[in-house]
C-alpha positions as CSV (number, residue, x, y, z in Angstrom):
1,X,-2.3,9.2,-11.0
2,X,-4.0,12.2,-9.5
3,X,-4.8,15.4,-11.1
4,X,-2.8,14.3,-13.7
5,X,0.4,14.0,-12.3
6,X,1.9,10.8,-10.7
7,X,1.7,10.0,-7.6
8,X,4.8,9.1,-5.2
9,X,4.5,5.3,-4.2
10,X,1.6,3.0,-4.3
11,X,-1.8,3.4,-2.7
12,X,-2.7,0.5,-0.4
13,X,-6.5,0.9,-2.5
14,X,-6.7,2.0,-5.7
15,X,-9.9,2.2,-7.9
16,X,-9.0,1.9,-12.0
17,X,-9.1,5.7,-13.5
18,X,-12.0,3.7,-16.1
19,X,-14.5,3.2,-13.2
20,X,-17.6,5.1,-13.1
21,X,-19.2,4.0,-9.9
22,X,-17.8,2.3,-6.6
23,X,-19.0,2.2,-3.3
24,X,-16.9,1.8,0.0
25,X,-17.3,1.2,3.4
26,X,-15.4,1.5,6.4
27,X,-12.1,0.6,5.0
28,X,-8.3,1.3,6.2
29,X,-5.0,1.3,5.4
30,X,-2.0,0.4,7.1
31,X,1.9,1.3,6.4
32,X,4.6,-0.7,8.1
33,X,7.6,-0.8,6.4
34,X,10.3,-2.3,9.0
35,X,13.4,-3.0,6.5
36,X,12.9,0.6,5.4
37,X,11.2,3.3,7.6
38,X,12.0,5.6,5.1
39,X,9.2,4.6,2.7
40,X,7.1,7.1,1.4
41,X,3.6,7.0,0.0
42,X,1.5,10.2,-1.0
43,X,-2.3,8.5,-0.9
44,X,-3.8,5.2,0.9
45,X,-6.2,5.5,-1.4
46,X,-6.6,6.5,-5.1
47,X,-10.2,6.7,-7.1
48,X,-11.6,8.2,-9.8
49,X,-12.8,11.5,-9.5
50,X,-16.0,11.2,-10.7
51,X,-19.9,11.1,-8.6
52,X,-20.7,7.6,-8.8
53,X,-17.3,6.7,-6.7
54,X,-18.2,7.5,-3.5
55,X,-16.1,6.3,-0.3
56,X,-17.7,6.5,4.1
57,X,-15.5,6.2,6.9
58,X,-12.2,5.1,5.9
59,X,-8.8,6.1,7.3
60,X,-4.8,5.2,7.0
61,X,-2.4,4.2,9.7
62,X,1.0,4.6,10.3
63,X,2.6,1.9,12.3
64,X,6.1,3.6,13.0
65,X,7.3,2.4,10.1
66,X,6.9,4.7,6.8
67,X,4.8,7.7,5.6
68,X,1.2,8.3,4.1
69,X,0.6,12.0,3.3
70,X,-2.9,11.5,2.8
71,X,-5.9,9.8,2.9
72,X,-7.3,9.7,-0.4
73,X,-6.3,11.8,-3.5
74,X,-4.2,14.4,-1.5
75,X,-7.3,14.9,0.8
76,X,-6.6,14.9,4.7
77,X,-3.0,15.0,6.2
78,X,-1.4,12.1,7.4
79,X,-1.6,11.2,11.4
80,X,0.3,13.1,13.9
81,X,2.7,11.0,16.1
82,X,0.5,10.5,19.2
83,X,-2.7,9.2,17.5
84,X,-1.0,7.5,14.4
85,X,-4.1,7.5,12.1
86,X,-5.7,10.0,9.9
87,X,-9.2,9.2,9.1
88,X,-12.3,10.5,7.1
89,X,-15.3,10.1,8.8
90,X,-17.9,11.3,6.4
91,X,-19.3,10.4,3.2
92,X,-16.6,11.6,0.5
93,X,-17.9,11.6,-3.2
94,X,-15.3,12.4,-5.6
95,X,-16.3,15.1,-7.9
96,X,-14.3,17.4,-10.7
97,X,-14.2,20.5,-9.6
């Protein structure tokens, strides 16, 4: 759940809403659906919004088979079809805001 609305499919990493910090580092994830390309995910990654969950350098990949709109929490687009990956390469602390 982001925002407070659910989210379409399943993150590949997802931290529980309950968690107050978390630390990650240099993570990715992949999408390869080959029995259904049409597949659809909104986030490879889902965390708390909160400052002691803080992710660096992680990124999702799209191996020709399915869809990840985002990064994290509806942050960053998902990759364009030449490079295939869409990455954050920066510390990201979730905050409210």
């Amino acid at each position: 759940m982001i925002h407070g609305l659910k989210a379409e499919g399943w993150a590949g990493y997802k931290v529980g809403d309950q968690v107050k910090t978390h630390r990650l580092y240099g993570s990715g994830v992949y999408i390869f659906n080959q029995n259904n390309s049409s597949i659809h995910t909104q986030n490879g990654f889902e965390v708390p919004q909160t400052p002691g969950v803080q992710l660096y350098h992680i990124m999702t990949v799209n191996l020709s088979a399915g869809t990840i709109d985002h990064v994290v929490n509806g942050v960053a687009t998902q990759p364009n079809q030449q490079d295939q990956r869409s990455s954050l390469h920066c510390r990201l602390s979730m905050t409210h805001g």
